[in-house]
N, C-alpha and C positions, 0 to 999 in steps of 0.2 A: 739409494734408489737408482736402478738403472734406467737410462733414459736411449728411448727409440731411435734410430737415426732410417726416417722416411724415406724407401726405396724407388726408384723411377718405378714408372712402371713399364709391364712387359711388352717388346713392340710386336704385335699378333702380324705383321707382314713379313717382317724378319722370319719367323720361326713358321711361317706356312712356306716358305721358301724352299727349308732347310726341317724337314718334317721332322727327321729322325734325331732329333738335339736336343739338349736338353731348354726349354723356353727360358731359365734364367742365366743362360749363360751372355756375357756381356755382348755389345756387338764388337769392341775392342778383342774378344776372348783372351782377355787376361785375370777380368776378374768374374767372382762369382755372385749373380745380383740374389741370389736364394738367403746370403749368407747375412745378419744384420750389418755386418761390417766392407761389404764389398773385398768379400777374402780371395788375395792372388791366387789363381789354378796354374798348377805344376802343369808341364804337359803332357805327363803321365797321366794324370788322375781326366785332363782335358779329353788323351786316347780313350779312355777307359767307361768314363760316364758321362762328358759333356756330352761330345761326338756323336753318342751312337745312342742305340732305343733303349740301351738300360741303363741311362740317368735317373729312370725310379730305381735305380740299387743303389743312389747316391746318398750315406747319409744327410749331408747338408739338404740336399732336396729335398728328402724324407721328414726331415723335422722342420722345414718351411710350410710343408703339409700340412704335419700337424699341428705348427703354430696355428693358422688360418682355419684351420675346422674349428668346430664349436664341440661342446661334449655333449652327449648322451644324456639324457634322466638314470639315475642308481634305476635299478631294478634289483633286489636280490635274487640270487640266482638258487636258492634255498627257502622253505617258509621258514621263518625264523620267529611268529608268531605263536611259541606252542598254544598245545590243545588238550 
């Protein structure tokens, strides 16, 4: 069983600050708070998606996303009740 390890949470003054970055980047920027493990950012990947406004192309971001959404109801997308 994998067990959770409980993220701070994000400081909203920090990141109105600094509009264009991505909100889970640490205030240290070394690590990445999106990540469940608090994963070290290269300073590559830091130029690239923390920095700037397209940290939504980051996948760590992206799947802290969609951890936190909830899902949809099925709907088929086909009747599938013949007739």
């Amino acid at each position: 069983m994998t067990r959770l390890i409980p993220l701070p949470l994000v400081d909203r003054e920090a990141v109105k600050k600094v509009p264009n970055r991505c909100p889970h980047l640490a205030t240290s920027q070394a690590h990445c708070k999106a990540s469940f493990s608090g994963l070290p950012v290269s300073p590559e990947r830091r130029h690239h998606f923390c920095e700037t406004e397209d940290y939504d192309l980051c996948g760590i971001f992206l799947a802290r996303i969609l951890r936190q959404s909830s899902a949809l109801p099925y709907t088929a997308a086909v009747d599938t009740r013949g007739r």
